[in-house]
C-alpha positions as CSV (number, residue, x, y, z in Angstrom):
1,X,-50.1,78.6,49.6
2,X,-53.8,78.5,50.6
3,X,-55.3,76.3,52.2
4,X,-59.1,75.5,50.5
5,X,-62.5,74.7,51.7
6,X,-64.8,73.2,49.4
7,X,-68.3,73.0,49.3
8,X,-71.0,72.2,46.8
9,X,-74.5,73.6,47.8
10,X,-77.2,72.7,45.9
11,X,-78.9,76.0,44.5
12,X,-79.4,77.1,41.3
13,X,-76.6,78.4,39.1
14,X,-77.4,81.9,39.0
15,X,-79.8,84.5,40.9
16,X,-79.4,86.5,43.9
17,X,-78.7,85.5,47.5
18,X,-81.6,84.9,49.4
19,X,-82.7,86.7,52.3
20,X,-81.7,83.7,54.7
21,X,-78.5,83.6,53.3
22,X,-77.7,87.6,53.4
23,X,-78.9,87.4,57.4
24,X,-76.6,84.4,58.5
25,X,-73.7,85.9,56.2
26,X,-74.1,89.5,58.2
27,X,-74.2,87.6,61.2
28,X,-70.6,85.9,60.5
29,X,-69.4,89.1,60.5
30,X,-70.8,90.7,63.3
31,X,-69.2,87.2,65.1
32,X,-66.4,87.6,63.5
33,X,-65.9,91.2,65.0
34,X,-67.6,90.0,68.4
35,X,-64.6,87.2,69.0
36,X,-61.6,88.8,67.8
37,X,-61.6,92.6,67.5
38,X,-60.0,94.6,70.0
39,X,-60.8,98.1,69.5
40,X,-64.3,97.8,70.1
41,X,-64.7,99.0,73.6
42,X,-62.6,102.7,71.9
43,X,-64.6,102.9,69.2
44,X,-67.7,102.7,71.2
45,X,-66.5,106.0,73.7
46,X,-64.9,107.8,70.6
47,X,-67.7,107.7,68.1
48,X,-70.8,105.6,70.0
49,X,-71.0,103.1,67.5
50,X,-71.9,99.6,69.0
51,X,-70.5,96.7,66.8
52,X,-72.5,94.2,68.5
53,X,-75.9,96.4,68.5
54,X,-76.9,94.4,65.0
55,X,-80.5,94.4,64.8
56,X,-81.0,97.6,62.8
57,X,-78.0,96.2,60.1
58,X,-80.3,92.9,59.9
59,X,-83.5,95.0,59.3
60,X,-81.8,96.5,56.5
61,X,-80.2,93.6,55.3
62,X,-83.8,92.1,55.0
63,X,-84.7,95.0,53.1
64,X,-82.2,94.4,50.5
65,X,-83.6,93.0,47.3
66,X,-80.2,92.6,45.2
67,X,-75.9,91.2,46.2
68,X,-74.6,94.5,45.5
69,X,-76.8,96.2,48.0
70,X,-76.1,93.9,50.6
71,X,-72.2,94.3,49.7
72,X,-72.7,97.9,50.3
73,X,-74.3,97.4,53.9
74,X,-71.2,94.7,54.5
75,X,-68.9,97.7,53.3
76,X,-70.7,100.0,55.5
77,X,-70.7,98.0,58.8
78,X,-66.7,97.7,58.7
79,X,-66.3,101.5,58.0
80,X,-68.4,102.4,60.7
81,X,-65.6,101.0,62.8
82,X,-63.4,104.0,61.5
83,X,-60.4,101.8,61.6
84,X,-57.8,101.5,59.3
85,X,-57.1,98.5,59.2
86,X,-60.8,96.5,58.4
87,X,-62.2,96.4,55.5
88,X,-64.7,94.5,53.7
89,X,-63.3,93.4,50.6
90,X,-66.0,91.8,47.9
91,X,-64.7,88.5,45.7
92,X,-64.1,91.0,42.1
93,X,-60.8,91.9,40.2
94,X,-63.3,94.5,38.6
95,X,-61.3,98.3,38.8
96,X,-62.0,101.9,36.4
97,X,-59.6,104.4,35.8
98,X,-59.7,108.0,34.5
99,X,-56.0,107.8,34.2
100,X,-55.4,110.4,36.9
101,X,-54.8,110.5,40.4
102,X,-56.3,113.1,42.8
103,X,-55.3,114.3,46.4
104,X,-56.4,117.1,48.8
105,X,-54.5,120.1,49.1
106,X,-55.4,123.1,50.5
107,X,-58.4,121.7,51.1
108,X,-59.4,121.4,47.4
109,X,-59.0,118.1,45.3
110,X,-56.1,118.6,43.2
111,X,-54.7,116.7,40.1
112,X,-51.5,115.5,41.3
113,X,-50.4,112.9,38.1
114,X,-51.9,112.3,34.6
115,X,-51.2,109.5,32.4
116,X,-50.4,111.2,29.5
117,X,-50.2,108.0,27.3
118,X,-54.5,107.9,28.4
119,X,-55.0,111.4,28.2
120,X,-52.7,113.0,25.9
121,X,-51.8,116.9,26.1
122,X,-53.3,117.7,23.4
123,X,-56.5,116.8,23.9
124,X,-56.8,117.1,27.6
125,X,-54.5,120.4,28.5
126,X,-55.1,120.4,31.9
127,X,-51.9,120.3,34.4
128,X,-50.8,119.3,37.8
129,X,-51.9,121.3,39.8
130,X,-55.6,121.8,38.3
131,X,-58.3,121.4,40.8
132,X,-61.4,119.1,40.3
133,X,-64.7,120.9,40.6
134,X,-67.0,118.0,39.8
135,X,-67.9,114.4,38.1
136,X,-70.6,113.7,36.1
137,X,-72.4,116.8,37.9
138,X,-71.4,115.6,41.7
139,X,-69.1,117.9,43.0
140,X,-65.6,117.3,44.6
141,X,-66.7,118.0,47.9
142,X,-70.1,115.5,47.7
143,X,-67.8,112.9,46.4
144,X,-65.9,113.0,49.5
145,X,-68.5,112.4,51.6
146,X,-69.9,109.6,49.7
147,X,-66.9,107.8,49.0
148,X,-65.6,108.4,52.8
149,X,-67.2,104.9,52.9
150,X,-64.8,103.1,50.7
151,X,-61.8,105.1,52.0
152,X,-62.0,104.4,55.6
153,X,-58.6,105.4,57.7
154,X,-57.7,106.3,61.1
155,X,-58.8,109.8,60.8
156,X,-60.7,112.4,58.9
157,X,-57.8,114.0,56.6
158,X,-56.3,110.9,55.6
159,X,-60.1,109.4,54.3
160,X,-60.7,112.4,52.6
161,X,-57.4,111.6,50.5
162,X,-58.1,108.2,49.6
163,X,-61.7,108.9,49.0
164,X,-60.3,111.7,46.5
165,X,-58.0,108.8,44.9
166,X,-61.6,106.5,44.6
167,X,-63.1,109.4,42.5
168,X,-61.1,108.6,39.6
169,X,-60.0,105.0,40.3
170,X,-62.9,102.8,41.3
171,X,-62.0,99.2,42.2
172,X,-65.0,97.1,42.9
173,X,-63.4,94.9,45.8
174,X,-63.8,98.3,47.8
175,X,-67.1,99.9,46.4
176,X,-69.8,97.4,45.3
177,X,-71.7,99.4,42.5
178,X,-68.2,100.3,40.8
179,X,-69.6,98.7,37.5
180,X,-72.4,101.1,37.2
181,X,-70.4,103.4,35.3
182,X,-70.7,104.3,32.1
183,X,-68.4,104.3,29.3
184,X,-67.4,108.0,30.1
185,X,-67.2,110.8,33.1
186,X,-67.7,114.9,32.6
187,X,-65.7,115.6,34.7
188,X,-65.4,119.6,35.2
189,X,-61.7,121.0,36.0
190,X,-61.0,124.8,36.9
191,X,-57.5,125.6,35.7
192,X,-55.0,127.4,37.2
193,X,-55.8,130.2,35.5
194,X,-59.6,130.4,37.1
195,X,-60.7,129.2,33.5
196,X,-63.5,126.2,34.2
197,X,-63.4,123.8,31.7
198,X,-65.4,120.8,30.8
199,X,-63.8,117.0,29.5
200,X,-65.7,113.6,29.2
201,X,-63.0,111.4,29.6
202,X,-62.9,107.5,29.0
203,X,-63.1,104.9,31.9
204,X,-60.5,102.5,31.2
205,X,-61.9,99.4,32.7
206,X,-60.3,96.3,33.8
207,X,-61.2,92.7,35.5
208,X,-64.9,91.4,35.7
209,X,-67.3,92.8,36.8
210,X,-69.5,91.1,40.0
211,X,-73.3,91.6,39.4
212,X,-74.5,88.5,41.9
213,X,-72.8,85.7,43.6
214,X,-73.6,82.6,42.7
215,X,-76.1,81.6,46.0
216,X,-74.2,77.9,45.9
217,X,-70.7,78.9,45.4
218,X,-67.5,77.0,46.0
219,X,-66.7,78.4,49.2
220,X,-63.0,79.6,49.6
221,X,-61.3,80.2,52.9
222,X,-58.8,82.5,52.3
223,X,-56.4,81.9,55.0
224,X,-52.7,82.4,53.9
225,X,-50.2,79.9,55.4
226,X,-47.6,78.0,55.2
227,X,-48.5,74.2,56.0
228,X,-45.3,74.0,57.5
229,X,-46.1,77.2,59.5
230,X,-47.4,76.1,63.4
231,X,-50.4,78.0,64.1
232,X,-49.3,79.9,67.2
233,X,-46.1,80.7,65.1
234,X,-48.9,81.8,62.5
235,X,-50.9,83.9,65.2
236,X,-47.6,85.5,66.8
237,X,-47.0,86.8,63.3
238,X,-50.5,88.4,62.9
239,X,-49.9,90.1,66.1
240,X,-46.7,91.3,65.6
241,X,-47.7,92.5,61.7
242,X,-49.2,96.3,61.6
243,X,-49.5,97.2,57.8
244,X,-51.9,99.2,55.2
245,X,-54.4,96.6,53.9
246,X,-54.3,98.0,50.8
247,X,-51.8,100.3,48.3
248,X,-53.4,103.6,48.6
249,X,-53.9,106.0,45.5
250,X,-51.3,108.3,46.8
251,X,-48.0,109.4,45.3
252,X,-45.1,107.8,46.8
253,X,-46.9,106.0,49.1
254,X,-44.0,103.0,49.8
255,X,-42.0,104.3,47.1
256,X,-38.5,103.8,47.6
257,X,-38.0,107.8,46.5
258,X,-39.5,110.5,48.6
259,X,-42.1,112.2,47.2
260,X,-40.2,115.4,47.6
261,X,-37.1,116.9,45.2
262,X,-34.2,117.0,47.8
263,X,-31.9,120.3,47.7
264,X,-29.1,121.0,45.4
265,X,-26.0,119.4,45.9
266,X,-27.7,116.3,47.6
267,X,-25.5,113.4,47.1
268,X,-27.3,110.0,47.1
269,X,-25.6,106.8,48.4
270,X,-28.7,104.8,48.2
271,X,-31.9,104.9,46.3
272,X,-31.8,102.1,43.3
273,X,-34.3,99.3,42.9
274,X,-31.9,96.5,45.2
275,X,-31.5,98.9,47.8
276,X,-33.9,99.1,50.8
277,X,-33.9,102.8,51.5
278,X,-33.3,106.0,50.2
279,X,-30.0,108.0,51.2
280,X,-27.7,110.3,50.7
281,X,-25.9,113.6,52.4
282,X,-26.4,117.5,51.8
283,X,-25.1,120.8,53.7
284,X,-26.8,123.4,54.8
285,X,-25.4,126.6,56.9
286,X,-22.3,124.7,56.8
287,X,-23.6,121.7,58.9
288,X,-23.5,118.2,57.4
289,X,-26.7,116.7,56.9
290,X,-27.8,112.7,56.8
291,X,-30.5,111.9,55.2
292,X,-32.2,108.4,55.0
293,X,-36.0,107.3,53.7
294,X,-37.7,104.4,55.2
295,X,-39.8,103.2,52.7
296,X,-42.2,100.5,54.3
297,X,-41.4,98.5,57.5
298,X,-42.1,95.1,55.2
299,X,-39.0,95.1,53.1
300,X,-38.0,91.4,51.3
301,X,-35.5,90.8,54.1
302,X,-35.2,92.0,57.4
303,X,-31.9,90.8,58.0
304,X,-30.4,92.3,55.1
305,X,-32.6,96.0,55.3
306,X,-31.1,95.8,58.7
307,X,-27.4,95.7,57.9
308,X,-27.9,97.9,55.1
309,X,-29.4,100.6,57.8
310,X,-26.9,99.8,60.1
311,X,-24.0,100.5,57.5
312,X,-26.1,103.9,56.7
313,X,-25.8,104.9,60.5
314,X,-22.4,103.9,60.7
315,X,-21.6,106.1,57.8
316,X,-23.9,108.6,58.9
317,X,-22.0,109.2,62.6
318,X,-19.1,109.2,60.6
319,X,-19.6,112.1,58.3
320,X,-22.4,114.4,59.5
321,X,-24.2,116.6,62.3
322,X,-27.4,115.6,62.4
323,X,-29.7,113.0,60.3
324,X,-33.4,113.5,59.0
325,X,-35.1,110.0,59.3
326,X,-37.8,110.0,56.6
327,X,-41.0,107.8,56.8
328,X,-43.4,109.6,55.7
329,X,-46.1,108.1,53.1
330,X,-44.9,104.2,54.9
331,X,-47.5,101.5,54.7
332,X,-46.5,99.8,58.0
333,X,-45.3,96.0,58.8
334,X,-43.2,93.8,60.8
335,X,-43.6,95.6,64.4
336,X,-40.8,93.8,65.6
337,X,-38.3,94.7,62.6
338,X,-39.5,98.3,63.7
339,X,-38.6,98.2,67.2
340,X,-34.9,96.9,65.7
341,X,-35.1,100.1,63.3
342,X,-35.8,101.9,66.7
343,X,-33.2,100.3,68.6
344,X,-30.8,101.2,66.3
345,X,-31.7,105.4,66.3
346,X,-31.7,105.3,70.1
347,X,-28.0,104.7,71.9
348,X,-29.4,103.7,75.2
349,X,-32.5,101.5,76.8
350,X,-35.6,102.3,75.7
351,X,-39.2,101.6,76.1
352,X,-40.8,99.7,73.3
353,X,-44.3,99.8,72.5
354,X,-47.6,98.0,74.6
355,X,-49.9,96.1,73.3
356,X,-53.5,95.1,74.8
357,X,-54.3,92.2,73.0
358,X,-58.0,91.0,71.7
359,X,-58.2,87.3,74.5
360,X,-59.1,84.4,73.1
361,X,-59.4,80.8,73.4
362,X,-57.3,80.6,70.3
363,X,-54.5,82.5,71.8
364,X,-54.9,80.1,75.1
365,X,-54.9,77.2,73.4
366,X,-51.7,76.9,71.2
367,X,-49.7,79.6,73.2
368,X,-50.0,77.2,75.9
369,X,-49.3,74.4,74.1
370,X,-46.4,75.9,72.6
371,X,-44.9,77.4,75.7
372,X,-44.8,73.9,77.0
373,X,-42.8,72.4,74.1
374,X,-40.2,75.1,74.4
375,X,-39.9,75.1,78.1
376,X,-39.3,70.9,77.3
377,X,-37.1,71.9,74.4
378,X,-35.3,75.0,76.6
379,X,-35.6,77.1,74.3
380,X,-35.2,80.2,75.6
381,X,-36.2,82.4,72.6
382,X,-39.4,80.9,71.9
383,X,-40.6,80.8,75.9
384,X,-39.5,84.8,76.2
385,X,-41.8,85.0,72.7
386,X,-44.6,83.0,74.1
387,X,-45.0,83.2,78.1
388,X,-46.0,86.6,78.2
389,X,-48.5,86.6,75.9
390,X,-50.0,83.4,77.6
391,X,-49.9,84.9,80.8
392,X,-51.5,88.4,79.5
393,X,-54.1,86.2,77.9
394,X,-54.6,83.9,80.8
395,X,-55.4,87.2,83.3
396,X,-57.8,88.2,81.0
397,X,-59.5,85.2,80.9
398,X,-59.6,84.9,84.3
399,X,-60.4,88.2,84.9
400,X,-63.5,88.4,82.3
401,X,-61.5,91.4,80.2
402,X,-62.1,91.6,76.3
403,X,-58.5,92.8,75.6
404,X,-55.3,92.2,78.2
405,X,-53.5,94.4,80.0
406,X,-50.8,96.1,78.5
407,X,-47.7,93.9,77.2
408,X,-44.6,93.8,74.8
409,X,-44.9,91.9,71.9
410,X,-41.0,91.7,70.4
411,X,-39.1,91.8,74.1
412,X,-40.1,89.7,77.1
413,X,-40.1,93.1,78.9
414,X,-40.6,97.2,78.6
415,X,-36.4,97.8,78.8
416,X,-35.5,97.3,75.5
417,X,-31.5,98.0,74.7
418,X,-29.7,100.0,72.3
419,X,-28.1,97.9,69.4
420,X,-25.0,96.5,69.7
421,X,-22.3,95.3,67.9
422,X,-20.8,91.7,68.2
423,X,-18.6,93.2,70.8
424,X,-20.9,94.5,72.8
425,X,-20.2,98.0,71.8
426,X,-23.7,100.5,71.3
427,X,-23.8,100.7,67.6
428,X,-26.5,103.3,67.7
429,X,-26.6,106.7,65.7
430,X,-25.9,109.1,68.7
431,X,-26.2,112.6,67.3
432,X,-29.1,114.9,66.6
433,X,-32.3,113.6,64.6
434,X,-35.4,114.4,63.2
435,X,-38.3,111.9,61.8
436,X,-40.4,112.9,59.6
437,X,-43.8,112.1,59.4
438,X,-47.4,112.4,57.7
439,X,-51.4,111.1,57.6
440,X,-50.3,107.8,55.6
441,X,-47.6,107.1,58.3
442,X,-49.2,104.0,59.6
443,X,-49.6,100.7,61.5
444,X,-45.8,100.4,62.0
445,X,-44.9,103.7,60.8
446,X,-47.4,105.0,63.7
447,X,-45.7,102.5,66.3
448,X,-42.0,103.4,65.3
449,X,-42.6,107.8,65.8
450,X,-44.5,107.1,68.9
451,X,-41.2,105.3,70.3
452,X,-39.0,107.9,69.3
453,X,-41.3,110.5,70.5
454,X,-41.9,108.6,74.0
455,X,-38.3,108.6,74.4
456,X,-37.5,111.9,73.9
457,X,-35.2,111.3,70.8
458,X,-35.8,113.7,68.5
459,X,-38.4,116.1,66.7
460,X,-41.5,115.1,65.2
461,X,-41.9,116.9,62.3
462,X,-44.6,117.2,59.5
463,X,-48.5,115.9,60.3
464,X,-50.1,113.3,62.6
465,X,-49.7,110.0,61.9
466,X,-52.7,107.8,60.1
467,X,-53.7,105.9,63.4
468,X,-53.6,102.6,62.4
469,X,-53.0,101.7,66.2
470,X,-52.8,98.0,66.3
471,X,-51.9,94.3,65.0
472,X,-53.8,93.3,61.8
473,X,-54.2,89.9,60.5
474,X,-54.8,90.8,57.1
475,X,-51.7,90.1,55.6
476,X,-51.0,86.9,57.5
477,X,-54.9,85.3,58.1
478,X,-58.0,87.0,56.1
479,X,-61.1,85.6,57.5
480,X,-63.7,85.2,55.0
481,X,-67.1,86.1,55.9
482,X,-69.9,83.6,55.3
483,X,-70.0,80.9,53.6
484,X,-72.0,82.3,50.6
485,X,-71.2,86.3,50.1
486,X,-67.4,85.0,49.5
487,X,-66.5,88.7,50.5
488,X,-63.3,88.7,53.4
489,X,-62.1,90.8,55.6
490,X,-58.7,91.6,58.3
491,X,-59.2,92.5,61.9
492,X,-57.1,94.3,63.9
493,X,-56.2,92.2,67.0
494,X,-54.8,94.6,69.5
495,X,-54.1,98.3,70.2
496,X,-50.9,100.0,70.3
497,X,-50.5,101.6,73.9
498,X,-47.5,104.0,74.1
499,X,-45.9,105.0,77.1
500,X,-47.9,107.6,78.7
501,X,-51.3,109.3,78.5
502,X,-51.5,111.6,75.7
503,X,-54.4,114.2,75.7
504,X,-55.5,115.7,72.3
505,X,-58.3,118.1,70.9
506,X,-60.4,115.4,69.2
507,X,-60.2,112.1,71.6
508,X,-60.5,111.2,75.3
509,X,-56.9,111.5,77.1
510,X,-55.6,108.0,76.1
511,X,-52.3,105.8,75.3
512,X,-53.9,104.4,72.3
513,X,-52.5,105.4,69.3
514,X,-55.7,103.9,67.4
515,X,-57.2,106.6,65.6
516,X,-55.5,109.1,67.9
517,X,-52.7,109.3,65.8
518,X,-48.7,110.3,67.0
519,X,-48.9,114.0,66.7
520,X,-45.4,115.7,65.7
521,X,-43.5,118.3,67.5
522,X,-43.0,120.8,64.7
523,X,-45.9,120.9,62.6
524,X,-45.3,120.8,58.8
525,X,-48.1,120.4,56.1
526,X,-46.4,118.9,52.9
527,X,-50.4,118.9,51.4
528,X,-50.2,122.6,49.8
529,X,-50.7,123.6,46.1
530,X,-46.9,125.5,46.2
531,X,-45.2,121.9,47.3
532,X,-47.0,120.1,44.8
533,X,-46.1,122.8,41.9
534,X,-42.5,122.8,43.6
535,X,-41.5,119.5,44.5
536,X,-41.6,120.2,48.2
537,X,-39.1,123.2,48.6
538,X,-40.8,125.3,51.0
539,X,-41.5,121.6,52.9
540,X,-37.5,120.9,52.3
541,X,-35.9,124.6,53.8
542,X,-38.6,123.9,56.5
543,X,-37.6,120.3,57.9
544,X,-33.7,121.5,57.2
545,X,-34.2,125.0,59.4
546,X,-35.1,122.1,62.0
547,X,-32.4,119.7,62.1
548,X,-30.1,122.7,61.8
549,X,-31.6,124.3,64.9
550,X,-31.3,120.7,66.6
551,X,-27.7,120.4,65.8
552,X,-26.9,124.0,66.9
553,X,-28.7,123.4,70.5
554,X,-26.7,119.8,70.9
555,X,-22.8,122.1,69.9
């Protein structure tokens, strides 16, 4: 349910905003960023962009003569933060299609699906596989650049892939001047064969389009909740939430199937729509194999993906040698249910991840307030929820620190068990693992390899993680921005901090998983032309030679 502000201003009907109005909308953003973002002190060090050093955005908002512009320096301002998780996100259902999706492999944008009921064979005879050399005379590589904008992740590789998805699909929530196309795209392909050929294919347009905002709108403020929700239940959840803020344009992305063909003689035990994961058994060099997809770490139910994961692992330490955890191409979500996924991979104590929170008043206010009522209530749950969180926020505050020091969110402490049975007994798979892992591994898929890997519990294998390194309150409270622009956007309210200091090529030594990514152990790149042509074999015998070497070293 949302809850609805309502305000009638008394402009006229139609026309652009004005240039007060486009000023004190920027400004709510900037503010918005100024109170509650916690990265900003990292992205400051890693790429030198001040989020609060607004006067040259206000001279260009002032130079604006038109809404979409301005939604374009809005857009612009929340990518610079090279974060994941924020985006500004304009008031239009507007989208265009080609019919196609695109990704980057091997460094070239590829065709990696065609909608052959939109663009039938026999007209348009290109394949999977063909590579895309330019649109309406702007060439693959250009478009990346330009449309790195509306694609913003945690790192390079993975923007470059969604801005490749944005070259044929252009929603107009994420890119402003989306309705400027025309009815059709040229759109240049070079075959497989070296052949170059040329296609104007349709745009297959959807929604309406936004060409101004009304400059006295009825304002919305699109907070999701509950009413029966209490706000520091409400704000415990947007901290303990880490997900993608939006489905990206990329195959299997928190698809229940892998995006690779597993080997003959696979047998699946799990895998239809009900079920929560993918899994299923193969051999290879006469070892038994487990294998098990986690699909996103937001499933319908917690408590029932949970017992259905646990049955797997009990199965699983049953009836085979070693087990391949798969989460690659996982949009993230409940933190805490992925610490239990965690607890339940590792047969001893672990450490969980940190967190250094964004300190508020907010925060102080009704974490206070609620710690009181349970402490009157005893209830011990909520006070081992709430009390360190208060008391992070509370030193902080007292100690003039944007973000706190370093704390667990989902344990009252850093020595989280093993699970357990209802007898006490460690329930935990115990033999060899691997996790896979990739670029659109985020938010929580980035927090749950980063435990594994802190641990010392198995290979890493496949790419570096997205980087999505924090909370994100976009799927529990969007702030909308200004009260006129009636664009919104999520912030990410604290940064993952992992166990130790980890020191990579790109970024200062840091815990911070924020744009730094969890890099893997064995390094596997799925993103070739002969996996996409093949299924993923040569990405399949790869992982496989791995857990079989694991399993060998454990005999």
């Amino acid at each position: 349910m949302r809850m609805l502000l309502v305000c009638l201003i008394g402009f006229p009907a139609f026309g652009q905003l004005t240039e007060a109005q486009k000023v004190f909308d920027f400004q709510a953003l900037a503010g918005l960023y100024a109170k509650r973002y916690a990265p900003k002190d990292w992205k400051q060090t890693v790429f030198g962009f001040d989020a609060f050093n607004i006067s040259p955005w206000l001279d260009r908002v002032r130079a604006t003569d038109n809404d979409l512009d301005f939604y374009e320096l809005m857009v612009e301002y929340v990518s610079s933060l090279q974060d994941g998780h924020d985006a500004y996100v304009l008031p239009s259902n507007f989208s265009a299609t080609l019919g196609l999706t695109l990704d980057v492999y091997d460094g070239k944008v590829l065709i990696d699906s065609i909608n052959r009921t939109l663009l039938p064979l026999a007209r348009f005879p290109f394949v999977v596989g063909d590579e895309i050399v330019s649109v309406d005379s702007v060439t693959a590589a250009q478009l990346l650049k330009d449309f790195a904008k509306y694609a913003r992740q945690g790192n390079d590789r993975s923007t470059a892939r969604v801005a490749a998805s944005r070259i044929v699909t252009r929603p107009q929530s994420r890119m402003p001047r989306a309705i400027d196309l025309g009815p059709t795209a040229a759109v240049v392909v070079k075959r497989q064969t070296g052949a170059t050929e040329t296609y104007t294919i349709p745009w297959v347009k959807s929604g309406t389009p936004l060409t101004r905002i009304d400059p006295a709108p009825v304002l919305t403020a699109d907070v999701v909740v509950e009413p029966e929700m209490d706000p520091a239940d409400r704000l415990l959840m947007g901290l303990q939430t880490a997900k993608a803020p939006e489905n990206f344009g990329i195959l299997n992305n928190a698809s229940l199937t892998p995006v690779f063909a597993l080997p003959t003689g696979f047998v699946r035990r799990l895998g239809t729509a009900p079920d929560f994961f993918y899994s299923g058994t193969y051999t290879a060099n006469g070892l038994r194999i487990g294998y098990i997809r986690i699909p996103t770490y937001s499933p319908s139910s917690t408590a029932a993906a949970l017992t259905q994961f646990q049955q797997e692992l009990a199965f699983f330490q049953d009836n085979t040698d070693g087990l391949v955890v798969d989460q690659m191409r996982n949009n993230g979500g409940d933190l805490c249910y992925g610490e239990t996924i965690v607890s339940n991979l590792i047969p001893q104590t672990f450490r969980p991840m940190g967190y250094a929170i964004r300190a508020t008043y907010e925060y102080l206010q009704l974490f206070t307030a609620r710690l009181t009522n349970a402490q009157a209530a005893n209830n011990q749950t909520l006070i081992r929820q709430y009390q360190p969180i208060l008391e992070a926020v509370q030193a902080a505050y007292d100690g003039s620190q944007r973000i706190t020091d370093v704390i667990p969110l989902c344990t009252s402490n850093f020595d989280r068990p093993a699970a357990v049975n209802n007898m006490g007994a460690v329930i935990a798979y115990r033999k060899p693992l691997i996790m896979l892992i990739d670029e659109f591994s985020v938010s929580t898929a980035d927090s749950v390899p980063a435990m594994i890997q802190d641990n010392a519990r198995g290979l890493l294998v496949g790419w570096r993680t997205n980087g999505m390194g924090g909370s994100n309150s976009l799927n529990i409270q969007r702030f909308q921005v200004g009260a006129y622009s009636e664009g919104d956007t999520g912030i990410t309210l604290s940064l993952m901090a992992r166990k130790e200091i980890i020191t990579t090529p790109e970024y200062p030594p840091s815990r911070y998983i924020e744009n730094v990514g969890v890099r893997p152990d064995v390094e596997l790149d799925y993103m070739t032309l002969d996996n996409l042509l093949n299924n993923g074999r040569t990405f399949v015998n790869s992982f496989t030679d791995v857990i079989v070497q694991q399993i060998r070293k454990a005999q």
